[in-house]
Biotite code that builds the C-alpha atoms (Angstrom):
import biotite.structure as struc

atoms = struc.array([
    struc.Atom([1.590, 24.400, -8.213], chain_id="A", res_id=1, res_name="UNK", atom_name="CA", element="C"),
    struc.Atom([3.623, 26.229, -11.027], chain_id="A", res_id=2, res_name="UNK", atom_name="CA", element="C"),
    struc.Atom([5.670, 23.283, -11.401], chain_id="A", res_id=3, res_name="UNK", atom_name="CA", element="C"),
    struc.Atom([3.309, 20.756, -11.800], chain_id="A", res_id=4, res_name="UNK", atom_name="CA", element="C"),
    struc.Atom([1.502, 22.652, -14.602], chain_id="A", res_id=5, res_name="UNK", atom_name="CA", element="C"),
    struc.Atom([5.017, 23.452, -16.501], chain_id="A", res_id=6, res_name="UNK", atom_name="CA", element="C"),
    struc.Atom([6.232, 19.264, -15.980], chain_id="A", res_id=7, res_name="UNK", atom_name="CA", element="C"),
    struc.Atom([2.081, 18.643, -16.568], chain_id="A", res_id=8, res_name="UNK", atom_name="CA", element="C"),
    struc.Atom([2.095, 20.940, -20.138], chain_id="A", res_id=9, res_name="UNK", atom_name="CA", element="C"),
    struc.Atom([5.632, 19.840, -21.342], chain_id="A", res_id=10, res_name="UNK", atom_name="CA", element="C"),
    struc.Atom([4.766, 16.140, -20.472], chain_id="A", res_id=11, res_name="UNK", atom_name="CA", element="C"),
    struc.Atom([3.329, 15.204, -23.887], chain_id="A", res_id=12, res_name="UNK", atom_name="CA", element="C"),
    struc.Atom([6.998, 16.107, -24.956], chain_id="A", res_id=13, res_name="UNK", atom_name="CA", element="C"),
    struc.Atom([8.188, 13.365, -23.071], chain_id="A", res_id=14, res_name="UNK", atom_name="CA", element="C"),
    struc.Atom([5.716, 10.844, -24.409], chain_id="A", res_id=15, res_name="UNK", atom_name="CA", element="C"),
    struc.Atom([6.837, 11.662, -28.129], chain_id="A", res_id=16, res_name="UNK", atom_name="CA", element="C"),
    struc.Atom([10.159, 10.891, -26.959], chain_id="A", res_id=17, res_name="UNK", atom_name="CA", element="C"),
    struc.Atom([8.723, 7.638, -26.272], chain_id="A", res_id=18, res_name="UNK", atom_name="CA", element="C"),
    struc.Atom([6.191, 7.141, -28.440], chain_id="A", res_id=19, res_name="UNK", atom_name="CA", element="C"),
    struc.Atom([6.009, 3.214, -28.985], chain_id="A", res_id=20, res_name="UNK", atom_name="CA", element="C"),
    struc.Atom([6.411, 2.209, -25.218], chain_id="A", res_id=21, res_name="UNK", atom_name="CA", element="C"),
    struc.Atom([3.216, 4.417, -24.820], chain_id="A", res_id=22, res_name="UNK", atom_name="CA", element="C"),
    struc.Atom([1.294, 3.557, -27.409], chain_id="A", res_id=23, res_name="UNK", atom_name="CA", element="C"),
    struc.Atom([1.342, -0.277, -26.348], chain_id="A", res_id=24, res_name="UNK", atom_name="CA", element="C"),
    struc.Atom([-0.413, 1.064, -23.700], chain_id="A", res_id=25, res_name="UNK", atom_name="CA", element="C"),
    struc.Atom([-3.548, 1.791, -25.774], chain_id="A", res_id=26, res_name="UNK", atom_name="CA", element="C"),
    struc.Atom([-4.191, -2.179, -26.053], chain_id="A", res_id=27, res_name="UNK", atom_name="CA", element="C"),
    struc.Atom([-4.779, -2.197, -22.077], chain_id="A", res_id=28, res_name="UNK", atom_name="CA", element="C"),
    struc.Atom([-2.628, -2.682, -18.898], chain_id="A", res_id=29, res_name="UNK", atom_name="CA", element="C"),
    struc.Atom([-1.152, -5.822, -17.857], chain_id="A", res_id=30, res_name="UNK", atom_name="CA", element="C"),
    struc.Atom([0.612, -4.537, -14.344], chain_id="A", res_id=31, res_name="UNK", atom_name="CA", element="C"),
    struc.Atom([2.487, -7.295, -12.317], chain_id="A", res_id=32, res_name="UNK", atom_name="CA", element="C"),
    struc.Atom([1.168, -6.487, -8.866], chain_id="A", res_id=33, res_name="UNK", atom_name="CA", element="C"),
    struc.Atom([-1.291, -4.549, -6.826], chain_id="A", res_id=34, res_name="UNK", atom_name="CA", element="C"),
    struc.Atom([0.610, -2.074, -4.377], chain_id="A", res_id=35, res_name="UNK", atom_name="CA", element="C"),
    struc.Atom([-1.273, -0.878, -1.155], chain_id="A", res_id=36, res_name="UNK", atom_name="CA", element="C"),
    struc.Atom([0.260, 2.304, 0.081], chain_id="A", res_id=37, res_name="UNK", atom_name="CA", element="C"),
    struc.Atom([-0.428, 5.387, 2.433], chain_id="A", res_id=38, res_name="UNK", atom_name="CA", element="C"),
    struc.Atom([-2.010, 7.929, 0.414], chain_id="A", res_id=39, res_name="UNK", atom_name="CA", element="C"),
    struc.Atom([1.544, 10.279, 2.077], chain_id="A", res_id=40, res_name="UNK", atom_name="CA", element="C"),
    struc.Atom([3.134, 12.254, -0.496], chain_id="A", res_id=41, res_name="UNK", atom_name="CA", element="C"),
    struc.Atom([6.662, 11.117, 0.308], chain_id="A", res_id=42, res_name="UNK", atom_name="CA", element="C"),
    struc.Atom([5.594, 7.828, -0.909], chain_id="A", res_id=43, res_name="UNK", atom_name="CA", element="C"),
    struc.Atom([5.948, 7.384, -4.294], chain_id="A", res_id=44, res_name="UNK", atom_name="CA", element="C"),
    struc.Atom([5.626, 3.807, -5.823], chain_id="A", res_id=45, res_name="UNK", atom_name="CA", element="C"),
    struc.Atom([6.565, 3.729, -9.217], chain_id="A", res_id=46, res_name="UNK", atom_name="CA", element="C"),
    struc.Atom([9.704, 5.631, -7.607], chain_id="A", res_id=47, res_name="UNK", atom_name="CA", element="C"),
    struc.Atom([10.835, 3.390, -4.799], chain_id="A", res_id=48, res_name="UNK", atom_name="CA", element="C"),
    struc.Atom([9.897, 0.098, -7.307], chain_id="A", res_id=49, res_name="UNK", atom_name="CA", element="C"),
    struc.Atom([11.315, 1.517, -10.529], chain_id="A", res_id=50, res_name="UNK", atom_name="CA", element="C"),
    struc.Atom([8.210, -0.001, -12.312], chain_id="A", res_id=51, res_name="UNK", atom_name="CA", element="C"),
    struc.Atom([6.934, 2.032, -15.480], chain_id="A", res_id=52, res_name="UNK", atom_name="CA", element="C"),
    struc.Atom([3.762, 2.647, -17.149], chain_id="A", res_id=53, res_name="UNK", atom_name="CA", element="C"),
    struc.Atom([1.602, -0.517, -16.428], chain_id="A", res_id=54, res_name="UNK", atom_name="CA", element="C"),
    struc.Atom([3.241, -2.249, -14.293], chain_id="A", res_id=55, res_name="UNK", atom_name="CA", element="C"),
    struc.Atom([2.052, -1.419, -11.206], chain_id="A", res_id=56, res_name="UNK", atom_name="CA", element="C"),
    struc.Atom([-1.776, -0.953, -9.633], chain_id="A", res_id=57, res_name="UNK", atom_name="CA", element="C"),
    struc.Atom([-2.107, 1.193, -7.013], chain_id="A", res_id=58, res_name="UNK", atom_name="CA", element="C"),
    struc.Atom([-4.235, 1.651, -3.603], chain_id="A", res_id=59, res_name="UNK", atom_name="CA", element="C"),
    struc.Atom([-3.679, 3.893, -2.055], chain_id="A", res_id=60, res_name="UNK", atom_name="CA", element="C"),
    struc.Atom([-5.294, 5.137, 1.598], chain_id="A", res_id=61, res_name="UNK", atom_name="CA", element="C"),
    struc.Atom([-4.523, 6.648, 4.776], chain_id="A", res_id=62, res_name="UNK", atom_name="CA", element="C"),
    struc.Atom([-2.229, 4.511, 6.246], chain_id="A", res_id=63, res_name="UNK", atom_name="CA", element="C"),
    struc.Atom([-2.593, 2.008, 3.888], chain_id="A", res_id=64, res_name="UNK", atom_name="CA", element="C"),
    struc.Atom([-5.423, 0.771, 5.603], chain_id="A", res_id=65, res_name="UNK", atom_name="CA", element="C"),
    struc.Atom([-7.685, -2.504, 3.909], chain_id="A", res_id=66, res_name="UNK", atom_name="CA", element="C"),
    struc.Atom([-10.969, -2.052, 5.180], chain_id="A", res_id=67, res_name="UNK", atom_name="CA", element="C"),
    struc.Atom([-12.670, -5.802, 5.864], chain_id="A", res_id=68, res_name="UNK", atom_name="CA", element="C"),
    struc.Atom([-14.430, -7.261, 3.046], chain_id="A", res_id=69, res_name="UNK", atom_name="CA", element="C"),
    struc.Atom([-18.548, -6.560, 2.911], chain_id="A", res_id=70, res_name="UNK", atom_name="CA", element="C"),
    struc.Atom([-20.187, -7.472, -0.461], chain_id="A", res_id=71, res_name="UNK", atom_name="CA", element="C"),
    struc.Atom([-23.042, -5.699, 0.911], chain_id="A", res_id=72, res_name="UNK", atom_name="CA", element="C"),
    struc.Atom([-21.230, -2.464, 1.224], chain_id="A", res_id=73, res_name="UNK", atom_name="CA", element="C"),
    struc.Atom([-18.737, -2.371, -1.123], chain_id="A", res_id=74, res_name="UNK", atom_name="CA", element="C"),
    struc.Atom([-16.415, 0.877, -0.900], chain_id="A", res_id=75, res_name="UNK", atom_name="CA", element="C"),
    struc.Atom([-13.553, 1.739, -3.597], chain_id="A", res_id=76, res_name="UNK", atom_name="CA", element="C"),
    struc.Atom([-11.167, -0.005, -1.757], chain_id="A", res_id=77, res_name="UNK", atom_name="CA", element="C"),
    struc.Atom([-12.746, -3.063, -2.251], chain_id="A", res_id=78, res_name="UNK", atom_name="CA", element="C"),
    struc.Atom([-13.437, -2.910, -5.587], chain_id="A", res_id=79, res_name="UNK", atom_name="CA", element="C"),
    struc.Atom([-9.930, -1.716, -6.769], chain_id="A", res_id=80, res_name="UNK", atom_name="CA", element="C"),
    struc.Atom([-9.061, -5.197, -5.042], chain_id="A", res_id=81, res_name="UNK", atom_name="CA", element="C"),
    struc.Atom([-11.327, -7.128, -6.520], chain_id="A", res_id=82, res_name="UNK", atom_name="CA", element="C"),
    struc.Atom([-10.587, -5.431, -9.597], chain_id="A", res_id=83, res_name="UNK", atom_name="CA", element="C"),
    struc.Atom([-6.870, -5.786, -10.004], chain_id="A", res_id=84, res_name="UNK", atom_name="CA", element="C"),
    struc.Atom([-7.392, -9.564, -8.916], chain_id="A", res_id=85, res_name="UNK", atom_name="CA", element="C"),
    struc.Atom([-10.183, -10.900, -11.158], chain_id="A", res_id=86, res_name="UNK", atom_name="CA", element="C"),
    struc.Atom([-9.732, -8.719, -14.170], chain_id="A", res_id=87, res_name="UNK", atom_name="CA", element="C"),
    struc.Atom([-6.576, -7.655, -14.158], chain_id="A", res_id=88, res_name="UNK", atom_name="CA", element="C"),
    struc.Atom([-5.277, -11.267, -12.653], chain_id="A", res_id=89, res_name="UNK", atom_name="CA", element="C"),
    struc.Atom([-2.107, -9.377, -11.018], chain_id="A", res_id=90, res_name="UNK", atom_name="CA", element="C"),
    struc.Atom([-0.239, -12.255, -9.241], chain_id="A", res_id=91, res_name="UNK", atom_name="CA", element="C"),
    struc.Atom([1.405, -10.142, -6.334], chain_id="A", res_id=92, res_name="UNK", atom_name="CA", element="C"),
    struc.Atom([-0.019, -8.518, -3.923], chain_id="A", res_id=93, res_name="UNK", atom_name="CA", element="C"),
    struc.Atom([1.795, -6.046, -1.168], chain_id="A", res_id=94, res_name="UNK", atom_name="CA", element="C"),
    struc.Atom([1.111, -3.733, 1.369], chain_id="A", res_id=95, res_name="UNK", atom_name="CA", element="C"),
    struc.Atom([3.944, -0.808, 2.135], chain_id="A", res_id=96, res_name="UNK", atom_name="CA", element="C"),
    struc.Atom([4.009, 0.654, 5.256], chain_id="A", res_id=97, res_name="UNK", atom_name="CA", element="C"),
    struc.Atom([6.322, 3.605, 6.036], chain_id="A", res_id=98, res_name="UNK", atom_name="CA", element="C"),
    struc.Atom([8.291, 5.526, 8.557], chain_id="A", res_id=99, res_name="UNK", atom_name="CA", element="C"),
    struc.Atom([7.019, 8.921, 10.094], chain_id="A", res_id=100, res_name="UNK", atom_name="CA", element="C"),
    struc.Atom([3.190, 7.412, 9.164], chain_id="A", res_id=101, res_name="UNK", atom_name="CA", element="C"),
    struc.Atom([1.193, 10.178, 10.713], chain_id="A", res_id=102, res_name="UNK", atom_name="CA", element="C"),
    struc.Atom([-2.338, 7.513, 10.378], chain_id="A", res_id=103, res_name="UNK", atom_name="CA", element="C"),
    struc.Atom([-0.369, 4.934, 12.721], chain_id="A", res_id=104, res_name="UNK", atom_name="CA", element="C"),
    struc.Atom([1.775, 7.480, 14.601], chain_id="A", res_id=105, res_name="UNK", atom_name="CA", element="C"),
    struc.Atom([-1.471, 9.627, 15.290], chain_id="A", res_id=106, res_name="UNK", atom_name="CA", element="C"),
    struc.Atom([-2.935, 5.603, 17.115], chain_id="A", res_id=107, res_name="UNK", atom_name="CA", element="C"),
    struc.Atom([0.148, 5.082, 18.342], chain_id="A", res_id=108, res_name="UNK", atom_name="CA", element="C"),
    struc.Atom([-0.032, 8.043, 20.622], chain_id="A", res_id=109, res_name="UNK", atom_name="CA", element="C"),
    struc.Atom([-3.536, 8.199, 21.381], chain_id="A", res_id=110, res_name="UNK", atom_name="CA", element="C"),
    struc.Atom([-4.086, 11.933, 19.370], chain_id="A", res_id=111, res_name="UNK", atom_name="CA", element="C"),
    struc.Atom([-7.222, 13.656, 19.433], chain_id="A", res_id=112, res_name="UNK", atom_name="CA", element="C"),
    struc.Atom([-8.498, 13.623, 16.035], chain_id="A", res_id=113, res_name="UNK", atom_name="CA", element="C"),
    struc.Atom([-11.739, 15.257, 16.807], chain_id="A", res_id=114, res_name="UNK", atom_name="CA", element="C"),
    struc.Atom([-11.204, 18.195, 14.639], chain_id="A", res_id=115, res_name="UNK", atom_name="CA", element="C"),
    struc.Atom([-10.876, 15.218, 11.614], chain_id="A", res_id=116, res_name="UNK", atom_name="CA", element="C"),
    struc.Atom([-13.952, 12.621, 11.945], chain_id="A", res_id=117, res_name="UNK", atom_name="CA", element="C"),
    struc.Atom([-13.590, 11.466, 8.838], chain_id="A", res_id=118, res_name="UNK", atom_name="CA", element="C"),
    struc.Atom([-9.753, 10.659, 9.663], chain_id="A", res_id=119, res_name="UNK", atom_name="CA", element="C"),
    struc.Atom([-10.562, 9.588, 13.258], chain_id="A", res_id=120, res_name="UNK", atom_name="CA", element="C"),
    struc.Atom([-13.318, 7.277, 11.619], chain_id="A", res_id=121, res_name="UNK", atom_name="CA", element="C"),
    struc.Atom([-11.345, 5.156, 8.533], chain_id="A", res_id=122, res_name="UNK", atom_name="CA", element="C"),
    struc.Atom([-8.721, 4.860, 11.458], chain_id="A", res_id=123, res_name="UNK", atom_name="CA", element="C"),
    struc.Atom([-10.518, 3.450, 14.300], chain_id="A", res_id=124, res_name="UNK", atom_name="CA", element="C"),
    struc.Atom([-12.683, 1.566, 11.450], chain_id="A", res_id=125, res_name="UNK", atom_name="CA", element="C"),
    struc.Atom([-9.726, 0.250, 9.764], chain_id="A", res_id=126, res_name="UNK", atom_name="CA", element="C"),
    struc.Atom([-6.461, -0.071, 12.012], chain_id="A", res_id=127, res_name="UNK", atom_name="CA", element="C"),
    struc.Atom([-6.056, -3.111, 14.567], chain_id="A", res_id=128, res_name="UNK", atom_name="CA", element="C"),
    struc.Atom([-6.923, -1.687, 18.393], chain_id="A", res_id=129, res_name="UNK", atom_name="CA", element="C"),
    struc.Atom([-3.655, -3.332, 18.923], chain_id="A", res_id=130, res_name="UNK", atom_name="CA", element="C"),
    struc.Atom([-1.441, -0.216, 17.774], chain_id="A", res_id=131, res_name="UNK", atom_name="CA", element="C"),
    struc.Atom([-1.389, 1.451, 20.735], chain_id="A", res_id=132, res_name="UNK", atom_name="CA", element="C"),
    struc.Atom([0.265, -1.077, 23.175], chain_id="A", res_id=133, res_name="UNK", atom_name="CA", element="C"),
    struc.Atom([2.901, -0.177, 20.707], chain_id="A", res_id=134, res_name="UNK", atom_name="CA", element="C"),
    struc.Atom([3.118, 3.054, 22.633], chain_id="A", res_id=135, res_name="UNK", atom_name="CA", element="C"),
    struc.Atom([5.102, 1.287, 25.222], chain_id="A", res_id=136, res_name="UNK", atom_name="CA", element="C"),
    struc.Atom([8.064, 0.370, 23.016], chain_id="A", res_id=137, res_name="UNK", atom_name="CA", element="C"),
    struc.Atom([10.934, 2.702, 23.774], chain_id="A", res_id=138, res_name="UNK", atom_name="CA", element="C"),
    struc.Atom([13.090, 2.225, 20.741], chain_id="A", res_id=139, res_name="UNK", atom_name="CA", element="C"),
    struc.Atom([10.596, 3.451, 18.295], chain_id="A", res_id=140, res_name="UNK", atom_name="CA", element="C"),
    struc.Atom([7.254, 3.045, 18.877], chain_id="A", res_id=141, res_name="UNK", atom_name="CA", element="C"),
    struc.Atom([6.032, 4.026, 15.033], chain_id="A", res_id=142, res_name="UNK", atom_name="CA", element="C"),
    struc.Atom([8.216, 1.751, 13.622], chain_id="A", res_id=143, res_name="UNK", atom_name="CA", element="C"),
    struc.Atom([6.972, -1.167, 15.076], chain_id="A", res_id=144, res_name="UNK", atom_name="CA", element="C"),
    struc.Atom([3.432, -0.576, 15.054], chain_id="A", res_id=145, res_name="UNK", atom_name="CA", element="C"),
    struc.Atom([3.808, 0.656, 11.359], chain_id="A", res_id=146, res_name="UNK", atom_name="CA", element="C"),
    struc.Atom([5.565, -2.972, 10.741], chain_id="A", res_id=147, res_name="UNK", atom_name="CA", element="C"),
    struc.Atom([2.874, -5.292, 12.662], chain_id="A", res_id=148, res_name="UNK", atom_name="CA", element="C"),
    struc.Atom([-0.143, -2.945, 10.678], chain_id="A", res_id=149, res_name="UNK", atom_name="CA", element="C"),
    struc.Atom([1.036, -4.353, 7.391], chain_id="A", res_id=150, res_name="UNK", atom_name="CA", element="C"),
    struc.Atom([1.143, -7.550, 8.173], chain_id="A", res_id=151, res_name="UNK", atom_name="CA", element="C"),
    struc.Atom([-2.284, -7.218, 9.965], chain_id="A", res_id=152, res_name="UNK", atom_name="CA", element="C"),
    struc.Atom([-3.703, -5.751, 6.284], chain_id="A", res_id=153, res_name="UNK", atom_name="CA", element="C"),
    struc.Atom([-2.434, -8.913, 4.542], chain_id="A", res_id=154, res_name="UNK", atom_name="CA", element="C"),
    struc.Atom([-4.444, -10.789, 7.115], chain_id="A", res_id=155, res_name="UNK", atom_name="CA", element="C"),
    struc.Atom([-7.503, -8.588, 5.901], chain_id="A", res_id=156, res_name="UNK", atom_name="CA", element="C"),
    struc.Atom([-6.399, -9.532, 2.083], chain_id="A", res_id=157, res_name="UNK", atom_name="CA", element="C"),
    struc.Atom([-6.824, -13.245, 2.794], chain_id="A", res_id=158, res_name="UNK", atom_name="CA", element="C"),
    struc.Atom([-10.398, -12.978, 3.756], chain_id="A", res_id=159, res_name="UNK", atom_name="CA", element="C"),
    struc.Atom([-11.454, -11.266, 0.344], chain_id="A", res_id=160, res_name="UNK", atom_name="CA", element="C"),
    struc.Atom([-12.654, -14.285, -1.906], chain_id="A", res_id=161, res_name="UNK", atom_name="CA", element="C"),
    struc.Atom([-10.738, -13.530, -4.728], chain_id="A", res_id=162, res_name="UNK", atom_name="CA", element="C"),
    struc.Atom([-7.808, -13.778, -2.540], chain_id="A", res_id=163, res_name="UNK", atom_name="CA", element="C"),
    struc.Atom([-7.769, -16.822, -1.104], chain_id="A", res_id=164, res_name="UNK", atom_name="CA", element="C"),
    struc.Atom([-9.199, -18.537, -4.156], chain_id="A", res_id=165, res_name="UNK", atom_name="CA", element="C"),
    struc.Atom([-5.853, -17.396, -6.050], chain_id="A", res_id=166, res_name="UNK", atom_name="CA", element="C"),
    struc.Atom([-3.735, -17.599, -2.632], chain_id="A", res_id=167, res_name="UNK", atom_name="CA", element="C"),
    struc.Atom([-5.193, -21.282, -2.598], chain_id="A", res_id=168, res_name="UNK", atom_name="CA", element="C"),
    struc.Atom([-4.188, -22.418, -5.894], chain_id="A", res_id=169, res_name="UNK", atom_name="CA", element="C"),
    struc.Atom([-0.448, -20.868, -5.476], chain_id="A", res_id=170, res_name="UNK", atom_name="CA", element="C"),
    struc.Atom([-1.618, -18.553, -8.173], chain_id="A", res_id=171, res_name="UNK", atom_name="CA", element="C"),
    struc.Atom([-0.897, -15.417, -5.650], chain_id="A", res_id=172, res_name="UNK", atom_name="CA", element="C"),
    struc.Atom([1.385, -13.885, -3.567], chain_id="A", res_id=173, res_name="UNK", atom_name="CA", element="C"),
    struc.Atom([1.626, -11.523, -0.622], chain_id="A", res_id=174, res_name="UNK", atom_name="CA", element="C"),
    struc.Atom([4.213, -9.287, 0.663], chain_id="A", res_id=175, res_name="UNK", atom_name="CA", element="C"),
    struc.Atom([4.513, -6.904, 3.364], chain_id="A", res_id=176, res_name="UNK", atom_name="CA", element="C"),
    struc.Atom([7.130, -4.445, 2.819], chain_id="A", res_id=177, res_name="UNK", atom_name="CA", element="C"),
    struc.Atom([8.268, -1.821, 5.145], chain_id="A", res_id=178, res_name="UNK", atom_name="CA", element="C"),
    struc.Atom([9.644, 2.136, 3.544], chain_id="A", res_id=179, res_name="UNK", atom_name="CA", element="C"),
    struc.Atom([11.896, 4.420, 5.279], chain_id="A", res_id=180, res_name="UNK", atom_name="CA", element="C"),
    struc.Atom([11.241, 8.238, 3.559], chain_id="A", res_id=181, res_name="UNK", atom_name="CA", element="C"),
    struc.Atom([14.447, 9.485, 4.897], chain_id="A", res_id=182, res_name="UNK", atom_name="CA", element="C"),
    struc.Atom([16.609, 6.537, 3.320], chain_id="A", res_id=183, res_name="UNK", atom_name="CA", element="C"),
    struc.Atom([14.685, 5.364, 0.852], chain_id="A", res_id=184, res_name="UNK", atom_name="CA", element="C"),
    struc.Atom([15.583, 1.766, 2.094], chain_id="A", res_id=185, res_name="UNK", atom_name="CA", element="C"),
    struc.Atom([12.955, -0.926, 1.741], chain_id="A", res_id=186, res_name="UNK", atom_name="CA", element="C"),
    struc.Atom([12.646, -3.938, 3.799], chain_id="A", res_id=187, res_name="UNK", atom_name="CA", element="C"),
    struc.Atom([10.204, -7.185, 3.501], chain_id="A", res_id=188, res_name="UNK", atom_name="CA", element="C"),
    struc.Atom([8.589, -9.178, 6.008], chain_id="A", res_id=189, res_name="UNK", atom_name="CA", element="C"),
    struc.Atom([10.061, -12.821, 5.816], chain_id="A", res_id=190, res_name="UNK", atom_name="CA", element="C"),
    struc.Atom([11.441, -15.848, 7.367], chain_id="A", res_id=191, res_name="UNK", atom_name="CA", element="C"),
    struc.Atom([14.810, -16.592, 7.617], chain_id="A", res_id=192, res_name="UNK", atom_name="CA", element="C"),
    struc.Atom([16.075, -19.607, 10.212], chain_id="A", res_id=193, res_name="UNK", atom_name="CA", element="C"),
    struc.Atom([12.673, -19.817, 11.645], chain_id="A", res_id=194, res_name="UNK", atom_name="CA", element="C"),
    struc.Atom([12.593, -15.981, 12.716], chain_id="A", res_id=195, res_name="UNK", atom_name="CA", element="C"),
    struc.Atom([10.521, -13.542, 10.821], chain_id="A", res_id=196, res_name="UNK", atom_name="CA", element="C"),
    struc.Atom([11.034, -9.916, 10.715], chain_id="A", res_id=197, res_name="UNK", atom_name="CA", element="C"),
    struc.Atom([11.348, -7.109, 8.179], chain_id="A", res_id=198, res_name="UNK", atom_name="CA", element="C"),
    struc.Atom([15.046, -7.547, 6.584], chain_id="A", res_id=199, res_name="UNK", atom_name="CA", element="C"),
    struc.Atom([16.789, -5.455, 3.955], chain_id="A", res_id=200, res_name="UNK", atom_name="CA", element="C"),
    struc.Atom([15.451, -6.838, 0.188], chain_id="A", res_id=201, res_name="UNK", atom_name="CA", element="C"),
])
């Protein structure tokens, strides 16, 4: 904790040093896209994207889960969603998943997250049942289920109406990328000869 008070006191140094880049920001925020990532320390987006003050929303939950949409019930997830889409009219949307996930890996491999309702709950609430026939995959069982739970929370994203209104008009876009912590190499879900799978950007 010492260090984050020291960089957290000698921060307003740094701002000085950049003074007119950070006082733009008094005017508002204009970020390009809405990033949906695992609440994991190891994931850091303005890191892994480069993107500076502004530029980038952030979501971020336990294994970057969307819950489904419910106007009656809204819940902070939602409304950061709804928020960075009809006010802040961000035009890209993505969802990061990442390696060593302990939200997926703890579905994966059927854990007993008794001692952690609150965990056990947003998980079972908010991950695809799906996950754990991932348990069978040899290779890396994680990895895949991390992959196919990204692209299961963009199918969430396109049932929230502000979503598919600006997904509709080619006004939007969504991206599922995949993070390795112990690389730091990034790949995104696309199409290439008719196959899809998560490729190097």
């Amino acid at each position: 904790m010492k260090s984050l008070i020291a960089n957290a006191r000698s921060f307003a140094t740094h701002v000085t040093e950049r003074a007119e880049e950070f006082r733009a920001l008094e005017a508002g925020q204009h970020p390009e896209a809405l990033f949906i990532t695992c609440s994991d320390s190891r994931v850091v987006p303005s890191l892994i994207t480069g993107a500076r003050p502004g530029e980038l929303f952030e979501l971020r939950t336990a294994g970057n889960i969307v819950p489904e949409y419910c106007s009656d019930h809204p819940a902070g997830e939602t409304a950061t969603i709804e928020y960075a889409v009809r006010v802040l009219a961000v035009r890209t949307l993505v969802v990061c998943g990442h390696s060593h996930c302990g939200a997926v890996g703890a579905l994966v491999r059927g854990d007993d997250l008794s001692g952690a309702p609150a965990v056990r709950g947003w998980l079972e609430r908010g991950a695809s049942a799906e996950l754990k026939a991932f348990a069978d995959d040899r290779d890396d069982p994680v990895v895949a289920a991390v992959q196919r739970h990204a692209l299961a929370q963009l199918d969430r994203l396109r049932a929230y109406p502000c979503v598919a209104e600006r997904l509709s008009d080619g006004r939007m876009t969504l991206h599922a990328w995949y993070y390795e912590v112990h690389t730091g190499s990034v790949l995104a879900h696309r199409t290439t000869d008719g196959e899809a799978a998560f490729l190097p950007l």
